[in-house]
mmCIF file as gemmi writes it, N, C-alpha and C atoms, coordinates in Angstrom:
data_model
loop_
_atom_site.group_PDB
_atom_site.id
_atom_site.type_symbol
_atom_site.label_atom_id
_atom_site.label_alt_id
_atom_site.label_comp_id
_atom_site.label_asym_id
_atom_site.label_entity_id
_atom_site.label_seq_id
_atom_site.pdbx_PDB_ins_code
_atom_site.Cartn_x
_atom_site.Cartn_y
_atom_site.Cartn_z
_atom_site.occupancy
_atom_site.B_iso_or_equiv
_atom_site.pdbx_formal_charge
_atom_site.auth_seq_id
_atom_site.auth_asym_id
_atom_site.pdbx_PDB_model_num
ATOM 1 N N . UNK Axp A 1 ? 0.846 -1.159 0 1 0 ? 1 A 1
ATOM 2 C CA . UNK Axp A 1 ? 0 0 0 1 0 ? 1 A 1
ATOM 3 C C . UNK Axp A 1 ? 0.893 1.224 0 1 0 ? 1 A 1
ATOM 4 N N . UNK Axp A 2 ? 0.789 1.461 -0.977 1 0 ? 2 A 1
ATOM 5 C CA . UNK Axp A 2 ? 1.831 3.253 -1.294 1 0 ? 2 A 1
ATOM 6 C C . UNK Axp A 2 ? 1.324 3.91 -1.924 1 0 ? 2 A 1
ATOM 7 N N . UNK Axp A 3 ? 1.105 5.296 -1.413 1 0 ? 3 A 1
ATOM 8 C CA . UNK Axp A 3 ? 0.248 6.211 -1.763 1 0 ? 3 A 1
ATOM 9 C C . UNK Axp A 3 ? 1.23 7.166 -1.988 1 0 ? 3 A 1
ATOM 10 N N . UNK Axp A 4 ? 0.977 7.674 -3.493 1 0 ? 4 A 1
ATOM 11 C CA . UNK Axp A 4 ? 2.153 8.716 -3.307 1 0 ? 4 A 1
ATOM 12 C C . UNK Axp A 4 ? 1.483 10.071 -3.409 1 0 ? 4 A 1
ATOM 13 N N . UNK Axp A 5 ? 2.251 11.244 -2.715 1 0 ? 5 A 1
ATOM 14 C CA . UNK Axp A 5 ? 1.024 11.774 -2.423 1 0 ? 5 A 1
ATOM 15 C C . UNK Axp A 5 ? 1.892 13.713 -3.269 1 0 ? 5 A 1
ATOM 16 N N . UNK Axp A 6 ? 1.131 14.412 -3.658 1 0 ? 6 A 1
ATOM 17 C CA . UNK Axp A 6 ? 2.341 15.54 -4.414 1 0 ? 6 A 1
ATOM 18 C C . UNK Axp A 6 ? 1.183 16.689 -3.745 1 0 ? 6 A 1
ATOM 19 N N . UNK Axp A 7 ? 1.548 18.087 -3.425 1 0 ? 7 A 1
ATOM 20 C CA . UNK Axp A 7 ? 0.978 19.129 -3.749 1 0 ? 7 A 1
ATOM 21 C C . UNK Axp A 7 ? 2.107 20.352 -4.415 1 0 ? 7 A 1
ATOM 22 N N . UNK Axp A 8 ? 1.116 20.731 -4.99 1 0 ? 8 A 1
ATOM 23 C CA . UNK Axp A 8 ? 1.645 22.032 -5.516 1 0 ? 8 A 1
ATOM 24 C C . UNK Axp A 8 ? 1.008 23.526 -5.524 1 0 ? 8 A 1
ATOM 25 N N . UNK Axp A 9 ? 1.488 24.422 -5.617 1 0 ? 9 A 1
ATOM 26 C CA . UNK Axp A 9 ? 1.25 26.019 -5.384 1 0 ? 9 A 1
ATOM 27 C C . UNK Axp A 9 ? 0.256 26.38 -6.411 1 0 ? 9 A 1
ATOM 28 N N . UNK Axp A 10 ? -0.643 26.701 -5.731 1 0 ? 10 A 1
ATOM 29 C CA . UNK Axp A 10 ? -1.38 28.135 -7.009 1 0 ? 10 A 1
ATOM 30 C C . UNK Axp A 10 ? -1.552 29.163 -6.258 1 0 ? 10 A 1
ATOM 31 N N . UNK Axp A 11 ? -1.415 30.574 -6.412 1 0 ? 11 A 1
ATOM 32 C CA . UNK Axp A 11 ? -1.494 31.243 -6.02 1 0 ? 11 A 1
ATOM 33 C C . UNK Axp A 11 ? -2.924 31.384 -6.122 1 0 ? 11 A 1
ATOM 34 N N . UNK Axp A 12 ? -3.837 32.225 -6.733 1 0 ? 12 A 1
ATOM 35 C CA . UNK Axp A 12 ? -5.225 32.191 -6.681 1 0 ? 12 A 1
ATOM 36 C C . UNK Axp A 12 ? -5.779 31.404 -5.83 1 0 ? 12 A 1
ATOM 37 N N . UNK Axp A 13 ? -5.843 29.946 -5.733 1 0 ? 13 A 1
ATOM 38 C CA . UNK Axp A 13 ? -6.487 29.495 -4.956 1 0 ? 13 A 1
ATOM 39 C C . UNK Axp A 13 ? -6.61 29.636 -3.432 1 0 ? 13 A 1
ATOM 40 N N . UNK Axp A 14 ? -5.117 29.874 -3.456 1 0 ? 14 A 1
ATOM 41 C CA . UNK Axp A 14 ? -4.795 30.359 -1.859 1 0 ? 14 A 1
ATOM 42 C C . UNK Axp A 14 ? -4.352 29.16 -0.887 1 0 ? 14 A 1
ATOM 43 N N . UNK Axp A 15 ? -4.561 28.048 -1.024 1 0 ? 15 A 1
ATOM 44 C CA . UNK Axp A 15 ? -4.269 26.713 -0.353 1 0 ? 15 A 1
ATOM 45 C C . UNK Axp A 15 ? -3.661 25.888 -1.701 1 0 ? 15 A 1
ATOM 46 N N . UNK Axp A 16 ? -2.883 25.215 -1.306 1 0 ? 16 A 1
ATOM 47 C CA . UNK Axp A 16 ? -2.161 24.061 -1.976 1 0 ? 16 A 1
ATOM 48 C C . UNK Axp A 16 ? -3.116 22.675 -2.352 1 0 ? 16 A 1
ATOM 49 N N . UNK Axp A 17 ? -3.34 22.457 -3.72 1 0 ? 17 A 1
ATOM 50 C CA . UNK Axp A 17 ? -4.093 21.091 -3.828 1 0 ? 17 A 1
ATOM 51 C C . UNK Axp A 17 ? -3.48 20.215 -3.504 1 0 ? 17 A 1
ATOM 52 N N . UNK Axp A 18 ? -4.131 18.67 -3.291 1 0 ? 18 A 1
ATOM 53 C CA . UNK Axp A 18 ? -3.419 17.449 -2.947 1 0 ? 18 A 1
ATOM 54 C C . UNK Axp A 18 ? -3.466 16.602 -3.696 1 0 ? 18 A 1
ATOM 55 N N . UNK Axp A 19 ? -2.548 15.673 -4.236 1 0 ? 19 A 1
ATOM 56 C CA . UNK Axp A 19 ? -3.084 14.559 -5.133 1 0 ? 19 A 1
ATOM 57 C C . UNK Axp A 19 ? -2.489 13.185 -4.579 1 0 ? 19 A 1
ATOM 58 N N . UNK Axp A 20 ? -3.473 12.36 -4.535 1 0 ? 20 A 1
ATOM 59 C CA . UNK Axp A 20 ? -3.066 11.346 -3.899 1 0 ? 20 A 1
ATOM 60 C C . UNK Axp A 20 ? -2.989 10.222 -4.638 1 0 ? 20 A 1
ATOM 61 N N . UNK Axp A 21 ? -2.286 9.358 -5.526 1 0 ? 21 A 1
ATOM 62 C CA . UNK Axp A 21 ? -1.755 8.34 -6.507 1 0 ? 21 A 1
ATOM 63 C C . UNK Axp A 21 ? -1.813 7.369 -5.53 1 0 ? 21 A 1
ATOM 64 N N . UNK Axp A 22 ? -3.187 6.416 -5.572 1 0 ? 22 A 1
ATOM 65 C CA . UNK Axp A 22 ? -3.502 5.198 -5.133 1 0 ? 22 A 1
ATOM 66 C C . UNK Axp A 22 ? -3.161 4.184 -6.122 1 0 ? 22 A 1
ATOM 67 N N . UNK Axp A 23 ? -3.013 4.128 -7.388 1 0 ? 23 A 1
ATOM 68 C CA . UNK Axp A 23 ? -2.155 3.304 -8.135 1 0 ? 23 A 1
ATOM 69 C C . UNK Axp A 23 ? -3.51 1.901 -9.315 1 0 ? 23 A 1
ATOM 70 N N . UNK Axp A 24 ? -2.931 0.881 -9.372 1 0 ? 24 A 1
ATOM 71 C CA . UNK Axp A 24 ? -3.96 0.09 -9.888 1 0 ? 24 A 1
ATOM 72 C C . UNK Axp A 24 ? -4.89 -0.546 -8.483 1 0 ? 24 A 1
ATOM 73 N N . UNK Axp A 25 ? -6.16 -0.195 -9.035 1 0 ? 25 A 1
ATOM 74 C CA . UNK Axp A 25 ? -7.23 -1.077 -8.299 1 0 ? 25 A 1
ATOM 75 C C . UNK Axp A 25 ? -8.341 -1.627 -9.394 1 0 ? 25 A 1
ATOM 76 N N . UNK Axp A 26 ? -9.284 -3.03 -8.57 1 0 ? 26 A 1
ATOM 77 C CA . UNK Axp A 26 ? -10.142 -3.443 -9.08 1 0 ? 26 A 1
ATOM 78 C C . UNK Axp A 26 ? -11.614 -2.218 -9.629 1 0 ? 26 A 1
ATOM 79 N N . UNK Axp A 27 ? -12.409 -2.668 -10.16 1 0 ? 27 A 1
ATOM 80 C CA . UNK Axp A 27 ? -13.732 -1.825 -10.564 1 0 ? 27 A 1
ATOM 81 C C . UNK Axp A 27 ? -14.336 -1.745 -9.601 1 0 ? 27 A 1
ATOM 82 N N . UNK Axp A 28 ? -14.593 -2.528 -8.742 1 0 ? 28 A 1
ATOM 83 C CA . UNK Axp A 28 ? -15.536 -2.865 -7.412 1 0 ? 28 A 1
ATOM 84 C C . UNK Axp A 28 ? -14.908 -1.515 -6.564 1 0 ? 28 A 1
ATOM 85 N N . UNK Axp A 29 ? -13.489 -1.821 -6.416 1 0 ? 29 A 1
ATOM 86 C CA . UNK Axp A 29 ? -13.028 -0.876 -5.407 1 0 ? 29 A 1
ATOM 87 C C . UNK Axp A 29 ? -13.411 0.638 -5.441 1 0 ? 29 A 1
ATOM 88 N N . UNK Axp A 30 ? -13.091 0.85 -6.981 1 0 ? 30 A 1
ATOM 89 C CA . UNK Axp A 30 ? -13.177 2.025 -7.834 1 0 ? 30 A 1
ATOM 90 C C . UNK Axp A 30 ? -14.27 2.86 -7.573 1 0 ? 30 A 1
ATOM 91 N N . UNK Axp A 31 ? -15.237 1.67 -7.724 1 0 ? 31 A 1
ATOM 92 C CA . UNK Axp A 31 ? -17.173 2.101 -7.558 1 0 ? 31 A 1
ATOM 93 C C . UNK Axp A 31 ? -16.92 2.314 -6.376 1 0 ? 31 A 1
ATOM 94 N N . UNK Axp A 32 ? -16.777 2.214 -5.43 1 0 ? 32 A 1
ATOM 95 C CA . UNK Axp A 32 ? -17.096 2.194 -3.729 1 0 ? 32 A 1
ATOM 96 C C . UNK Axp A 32 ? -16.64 3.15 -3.365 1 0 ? 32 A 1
ATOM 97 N N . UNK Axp A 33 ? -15.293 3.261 -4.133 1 0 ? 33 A 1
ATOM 98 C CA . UNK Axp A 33 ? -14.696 4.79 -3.554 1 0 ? 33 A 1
ATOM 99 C C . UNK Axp A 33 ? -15.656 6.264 -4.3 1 0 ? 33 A 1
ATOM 100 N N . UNK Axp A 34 ? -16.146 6.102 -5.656 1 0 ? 34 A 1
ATOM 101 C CA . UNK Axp A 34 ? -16.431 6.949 -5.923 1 0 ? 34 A 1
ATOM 102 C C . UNK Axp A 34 ? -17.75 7.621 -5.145 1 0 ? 34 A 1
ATOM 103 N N . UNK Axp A 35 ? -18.018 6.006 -4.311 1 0 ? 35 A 1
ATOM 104 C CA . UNK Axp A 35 ? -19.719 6.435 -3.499 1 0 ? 35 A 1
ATOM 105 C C . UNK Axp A 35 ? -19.25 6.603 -2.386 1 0 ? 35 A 1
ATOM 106 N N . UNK Axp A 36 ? -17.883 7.141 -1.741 1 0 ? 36 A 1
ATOM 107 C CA . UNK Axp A 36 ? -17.558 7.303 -0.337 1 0 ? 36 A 1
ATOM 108 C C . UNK Axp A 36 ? -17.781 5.913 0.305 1 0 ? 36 A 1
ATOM 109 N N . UNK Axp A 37 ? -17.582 4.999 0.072 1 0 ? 37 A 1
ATOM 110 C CA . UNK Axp A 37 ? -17.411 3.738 0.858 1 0 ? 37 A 1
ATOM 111 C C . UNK Axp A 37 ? -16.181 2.982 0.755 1 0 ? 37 A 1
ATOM 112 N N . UNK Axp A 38 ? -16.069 1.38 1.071 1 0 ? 38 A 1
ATOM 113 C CA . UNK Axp A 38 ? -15.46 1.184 1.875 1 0 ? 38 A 1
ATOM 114 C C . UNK Axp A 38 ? -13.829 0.695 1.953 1 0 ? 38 A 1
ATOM 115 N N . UNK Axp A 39 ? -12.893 0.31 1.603 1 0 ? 39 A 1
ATOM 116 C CA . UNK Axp A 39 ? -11.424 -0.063 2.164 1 0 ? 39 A 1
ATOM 117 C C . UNK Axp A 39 ? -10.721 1.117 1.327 1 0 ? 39 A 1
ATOM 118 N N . UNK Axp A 40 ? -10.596 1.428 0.365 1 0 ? 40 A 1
ATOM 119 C CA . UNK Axp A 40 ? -9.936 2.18 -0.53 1 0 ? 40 A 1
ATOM 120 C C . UNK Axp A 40 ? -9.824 3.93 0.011 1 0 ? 40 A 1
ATOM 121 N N . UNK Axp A 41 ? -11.487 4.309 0.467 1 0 ? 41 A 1
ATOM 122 C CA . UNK Axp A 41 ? -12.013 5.206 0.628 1 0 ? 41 A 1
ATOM 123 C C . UNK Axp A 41 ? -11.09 5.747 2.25 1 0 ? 41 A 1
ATOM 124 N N . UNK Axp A 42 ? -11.331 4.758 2.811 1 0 ? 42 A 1
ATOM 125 C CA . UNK Axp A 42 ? -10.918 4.897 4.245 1 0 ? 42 A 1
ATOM 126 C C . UNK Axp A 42 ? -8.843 4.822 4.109 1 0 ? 42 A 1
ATOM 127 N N . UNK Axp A 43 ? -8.861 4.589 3.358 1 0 ? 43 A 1
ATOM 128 C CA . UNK Axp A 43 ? -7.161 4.618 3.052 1 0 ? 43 A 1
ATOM 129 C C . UNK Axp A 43 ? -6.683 6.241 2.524 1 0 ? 43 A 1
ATOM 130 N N . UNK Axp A 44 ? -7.49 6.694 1.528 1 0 ? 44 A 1
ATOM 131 C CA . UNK Axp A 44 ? -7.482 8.205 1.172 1 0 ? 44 A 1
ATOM 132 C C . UNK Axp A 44 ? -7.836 9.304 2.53 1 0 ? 44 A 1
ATOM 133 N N . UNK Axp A 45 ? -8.871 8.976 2.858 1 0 ? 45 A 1
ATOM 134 C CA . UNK Axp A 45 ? -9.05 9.66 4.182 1 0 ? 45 A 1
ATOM 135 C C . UNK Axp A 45 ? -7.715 9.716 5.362 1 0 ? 45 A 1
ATOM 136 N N . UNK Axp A 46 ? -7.124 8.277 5.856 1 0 ? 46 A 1
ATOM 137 C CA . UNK Axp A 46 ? -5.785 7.924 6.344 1 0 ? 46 A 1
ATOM 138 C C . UNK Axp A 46 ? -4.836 9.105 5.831 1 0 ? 46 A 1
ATOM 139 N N . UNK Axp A 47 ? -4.813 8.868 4.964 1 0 ? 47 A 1
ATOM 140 C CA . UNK Axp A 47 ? -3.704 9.612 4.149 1 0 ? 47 A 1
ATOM 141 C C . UNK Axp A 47 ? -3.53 11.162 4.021 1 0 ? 47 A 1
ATOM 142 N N . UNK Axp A 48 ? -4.41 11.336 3.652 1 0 ? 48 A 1
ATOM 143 C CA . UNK Axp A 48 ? -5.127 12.769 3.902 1 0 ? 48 A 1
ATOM 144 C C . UNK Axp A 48 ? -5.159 13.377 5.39 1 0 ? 48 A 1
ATOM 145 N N . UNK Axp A 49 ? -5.843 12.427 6.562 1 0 ? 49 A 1
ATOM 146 C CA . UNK Axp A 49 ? -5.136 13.014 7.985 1 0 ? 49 A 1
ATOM 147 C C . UNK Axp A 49 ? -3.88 12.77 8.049 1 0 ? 49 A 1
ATOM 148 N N . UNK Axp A 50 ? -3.067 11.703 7.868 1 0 ? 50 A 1
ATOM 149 C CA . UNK Axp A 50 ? -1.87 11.931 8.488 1 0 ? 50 A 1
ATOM 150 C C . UNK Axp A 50 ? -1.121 13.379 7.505 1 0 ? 50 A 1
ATOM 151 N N . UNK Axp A 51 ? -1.153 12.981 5.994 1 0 ? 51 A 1
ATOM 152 C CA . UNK Axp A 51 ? -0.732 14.653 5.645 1 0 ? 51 A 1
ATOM 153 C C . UNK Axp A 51 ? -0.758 16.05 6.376 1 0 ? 51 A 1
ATOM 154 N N . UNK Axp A 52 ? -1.886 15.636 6.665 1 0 ? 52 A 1
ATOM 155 C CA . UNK Axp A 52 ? -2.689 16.918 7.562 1 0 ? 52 A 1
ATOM 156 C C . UNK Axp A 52 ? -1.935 17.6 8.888 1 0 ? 52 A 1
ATOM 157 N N . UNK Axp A 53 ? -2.035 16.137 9.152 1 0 ? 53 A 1
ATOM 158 C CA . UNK Axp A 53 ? -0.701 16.552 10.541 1 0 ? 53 A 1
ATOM 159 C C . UNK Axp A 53 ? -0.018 16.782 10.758 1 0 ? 53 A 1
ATOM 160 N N . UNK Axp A 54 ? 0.825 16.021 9.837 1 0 ? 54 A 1
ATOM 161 C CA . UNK Axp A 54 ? 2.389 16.548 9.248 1 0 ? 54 A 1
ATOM 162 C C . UNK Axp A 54 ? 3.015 17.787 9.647 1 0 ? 54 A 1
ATOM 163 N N . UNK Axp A 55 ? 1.39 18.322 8.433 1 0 ? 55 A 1
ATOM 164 C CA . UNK Axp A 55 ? 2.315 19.589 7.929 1 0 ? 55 A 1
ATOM 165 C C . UNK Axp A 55 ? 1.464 21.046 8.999 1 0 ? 55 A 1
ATOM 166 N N . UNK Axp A 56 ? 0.553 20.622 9.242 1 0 ? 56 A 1
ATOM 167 C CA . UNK Axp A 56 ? -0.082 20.962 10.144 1 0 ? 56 A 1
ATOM 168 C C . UNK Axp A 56 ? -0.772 22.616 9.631 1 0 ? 56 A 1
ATOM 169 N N . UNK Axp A 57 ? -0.953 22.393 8.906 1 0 ? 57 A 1
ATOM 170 C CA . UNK Axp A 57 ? -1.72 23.265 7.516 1 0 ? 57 A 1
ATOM 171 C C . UNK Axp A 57 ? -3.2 22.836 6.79 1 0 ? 57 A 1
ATOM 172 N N . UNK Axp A 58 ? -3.959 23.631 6.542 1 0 ? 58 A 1
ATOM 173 C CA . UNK Axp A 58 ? -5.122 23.328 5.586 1 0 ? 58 A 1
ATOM 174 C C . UNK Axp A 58 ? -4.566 23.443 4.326 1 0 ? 58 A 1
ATOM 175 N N . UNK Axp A 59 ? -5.59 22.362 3.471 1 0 ? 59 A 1
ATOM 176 C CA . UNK Axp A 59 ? -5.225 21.99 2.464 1 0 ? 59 A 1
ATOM 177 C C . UNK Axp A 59 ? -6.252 22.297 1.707 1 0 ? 59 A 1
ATOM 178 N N . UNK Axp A 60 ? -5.763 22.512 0.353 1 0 ? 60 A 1
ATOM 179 C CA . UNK Axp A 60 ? -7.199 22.979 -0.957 1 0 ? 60 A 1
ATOM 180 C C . UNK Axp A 60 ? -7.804 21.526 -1.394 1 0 ? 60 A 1
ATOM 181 N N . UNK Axp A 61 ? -7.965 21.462 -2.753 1 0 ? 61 A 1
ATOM 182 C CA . UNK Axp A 61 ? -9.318 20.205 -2.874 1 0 ? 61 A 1
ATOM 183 C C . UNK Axp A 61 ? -7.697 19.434 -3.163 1 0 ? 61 A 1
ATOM 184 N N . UNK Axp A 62 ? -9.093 18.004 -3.136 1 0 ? 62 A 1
ATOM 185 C CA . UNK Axp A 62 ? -7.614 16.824 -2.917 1 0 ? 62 A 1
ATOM 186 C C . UNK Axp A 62 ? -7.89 15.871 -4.552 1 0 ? 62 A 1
ATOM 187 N N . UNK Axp A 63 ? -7.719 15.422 -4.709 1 0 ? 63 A 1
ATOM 188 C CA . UNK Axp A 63 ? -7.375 14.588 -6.181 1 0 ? 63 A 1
ATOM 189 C C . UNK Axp A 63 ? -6.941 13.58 -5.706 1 0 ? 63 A 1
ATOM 190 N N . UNK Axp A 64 ? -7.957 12.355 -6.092 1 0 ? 64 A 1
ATOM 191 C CA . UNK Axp A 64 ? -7.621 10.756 -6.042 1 0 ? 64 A 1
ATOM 192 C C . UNK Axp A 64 ? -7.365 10.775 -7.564 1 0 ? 64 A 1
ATOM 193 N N . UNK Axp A 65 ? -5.975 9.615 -8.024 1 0 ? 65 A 1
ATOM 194 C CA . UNK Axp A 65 ? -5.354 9.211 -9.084 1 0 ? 65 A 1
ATOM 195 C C . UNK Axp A 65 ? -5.914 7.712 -8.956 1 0 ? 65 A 1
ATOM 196 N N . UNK Axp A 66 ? -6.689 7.081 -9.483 1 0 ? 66 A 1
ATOM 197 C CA . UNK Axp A 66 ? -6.606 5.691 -10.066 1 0 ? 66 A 1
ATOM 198 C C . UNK Axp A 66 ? -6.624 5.089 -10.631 1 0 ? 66 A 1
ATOM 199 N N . UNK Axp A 67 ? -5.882 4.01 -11.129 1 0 ? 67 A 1
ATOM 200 C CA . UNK Axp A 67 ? -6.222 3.249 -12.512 1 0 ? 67 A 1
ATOM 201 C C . UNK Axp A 67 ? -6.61 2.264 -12.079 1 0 ? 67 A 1
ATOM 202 N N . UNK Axp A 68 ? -7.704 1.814 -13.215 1 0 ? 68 A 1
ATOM 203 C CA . UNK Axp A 68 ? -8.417 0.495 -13.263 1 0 ? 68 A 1
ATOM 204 C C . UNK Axp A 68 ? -7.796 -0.786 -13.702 1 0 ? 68 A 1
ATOM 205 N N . UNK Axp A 69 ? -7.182 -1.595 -13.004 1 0 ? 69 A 1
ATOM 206 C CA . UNK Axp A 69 ? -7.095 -3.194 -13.431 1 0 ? 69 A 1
ATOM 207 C C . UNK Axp A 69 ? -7.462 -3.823 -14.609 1 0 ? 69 A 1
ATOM 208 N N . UNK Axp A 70 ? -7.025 -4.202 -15.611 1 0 ? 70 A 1
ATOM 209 C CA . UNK Axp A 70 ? -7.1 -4.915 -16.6 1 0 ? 70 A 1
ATOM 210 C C . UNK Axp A 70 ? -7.951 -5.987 -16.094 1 0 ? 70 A 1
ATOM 211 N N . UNK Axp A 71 ? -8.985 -6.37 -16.689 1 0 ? 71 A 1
ATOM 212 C CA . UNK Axp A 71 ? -9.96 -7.185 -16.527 1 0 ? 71 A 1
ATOM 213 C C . UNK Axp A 71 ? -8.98 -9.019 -17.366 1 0 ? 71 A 1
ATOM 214 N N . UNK Axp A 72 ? -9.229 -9.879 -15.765 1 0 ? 72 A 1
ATOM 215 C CA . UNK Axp A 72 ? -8.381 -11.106 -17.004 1 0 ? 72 A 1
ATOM 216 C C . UNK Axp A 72 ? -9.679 -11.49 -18.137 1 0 ? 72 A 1
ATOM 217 N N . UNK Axp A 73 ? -9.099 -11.831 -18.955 1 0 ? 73 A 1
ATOM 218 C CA . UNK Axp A 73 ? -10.033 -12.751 -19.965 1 0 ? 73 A 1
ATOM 219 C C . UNK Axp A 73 ? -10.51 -13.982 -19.466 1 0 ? 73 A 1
ATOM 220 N N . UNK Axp A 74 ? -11.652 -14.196 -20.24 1 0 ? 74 A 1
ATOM 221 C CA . UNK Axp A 74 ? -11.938 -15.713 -19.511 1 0 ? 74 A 1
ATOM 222 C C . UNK Axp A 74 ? -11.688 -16.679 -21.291 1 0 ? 74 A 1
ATOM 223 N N . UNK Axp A 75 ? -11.138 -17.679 -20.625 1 0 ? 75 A 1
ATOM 224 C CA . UNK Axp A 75 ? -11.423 -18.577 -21.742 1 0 ? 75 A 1
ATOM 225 C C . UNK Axp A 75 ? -12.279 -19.567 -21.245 1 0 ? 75 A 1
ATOM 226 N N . UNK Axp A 76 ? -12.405 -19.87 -22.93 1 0 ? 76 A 1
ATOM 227 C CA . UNK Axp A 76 ? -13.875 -20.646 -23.064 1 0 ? 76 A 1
ATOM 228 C C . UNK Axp A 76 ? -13.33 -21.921 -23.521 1 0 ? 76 A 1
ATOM 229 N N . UNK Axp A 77 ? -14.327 -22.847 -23.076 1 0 ? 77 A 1
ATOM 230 C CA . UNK Axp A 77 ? -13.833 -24.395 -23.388 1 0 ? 77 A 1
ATOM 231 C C . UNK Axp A 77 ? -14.911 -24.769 -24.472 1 0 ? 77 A 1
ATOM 232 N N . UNK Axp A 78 ? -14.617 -25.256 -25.679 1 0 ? 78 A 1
ATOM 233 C CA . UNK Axp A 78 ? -15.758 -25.572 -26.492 1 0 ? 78 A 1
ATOM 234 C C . UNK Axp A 78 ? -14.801 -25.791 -28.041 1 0 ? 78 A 1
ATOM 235 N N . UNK Axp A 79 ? -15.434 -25.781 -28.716 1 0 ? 79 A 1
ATOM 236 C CA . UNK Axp A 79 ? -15.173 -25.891 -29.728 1 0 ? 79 A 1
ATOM 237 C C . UNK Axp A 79 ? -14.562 -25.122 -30.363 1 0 ? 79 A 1
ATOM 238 N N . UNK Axp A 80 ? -13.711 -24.819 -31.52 1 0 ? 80 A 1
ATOM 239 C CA . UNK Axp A 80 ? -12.425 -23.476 -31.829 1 0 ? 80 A 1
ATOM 240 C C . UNK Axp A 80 ? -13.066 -22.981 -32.849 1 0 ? 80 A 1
ATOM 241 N N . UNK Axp A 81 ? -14.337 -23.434 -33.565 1 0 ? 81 A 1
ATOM 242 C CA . UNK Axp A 81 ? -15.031 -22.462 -34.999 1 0 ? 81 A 1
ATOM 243 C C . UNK Axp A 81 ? -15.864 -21.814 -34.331 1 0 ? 81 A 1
């Protein structure tokens, strides 16, 4: 589990955004996080407080990075025409 995590400066906004690179996950996971639920979701949140503490600063909007898992193929048993 490695989250890599970057912010950078805008002036205008006034606070520093966050982006947090959770890396490859399943679709299931993907969906759950996008509805605020459950293991993935609670790992961004983690991450996001301990940042928090760190630096001991408010932070602007945050940015989850994820990519979706290659789905395996299924093979089929049957006949080859």
């Amino acid at each position: 589990m490695s989250n890599a995590v970057q912010t950078g400066s805008t002036a205008a906004a006034g606070a520093d955004p966050v982006i947090i690179k959770v890396g490859k996950r399943k679709r299931k996971e993907i969906r759950r996080l996008a509805k605020g639920r459950g293991r993935l979701f609670s790992q961004v949140l983690e991450t996001h407080a301990t940042m928090s503490r760190e630096s001991g600063e408010v932070h602007g909007p945050v940015f989850v990075i994820v990519k979706e898992k290659k789905r395996k193929s299924r093979r089929r048993m049957g006949m080859p025409w």
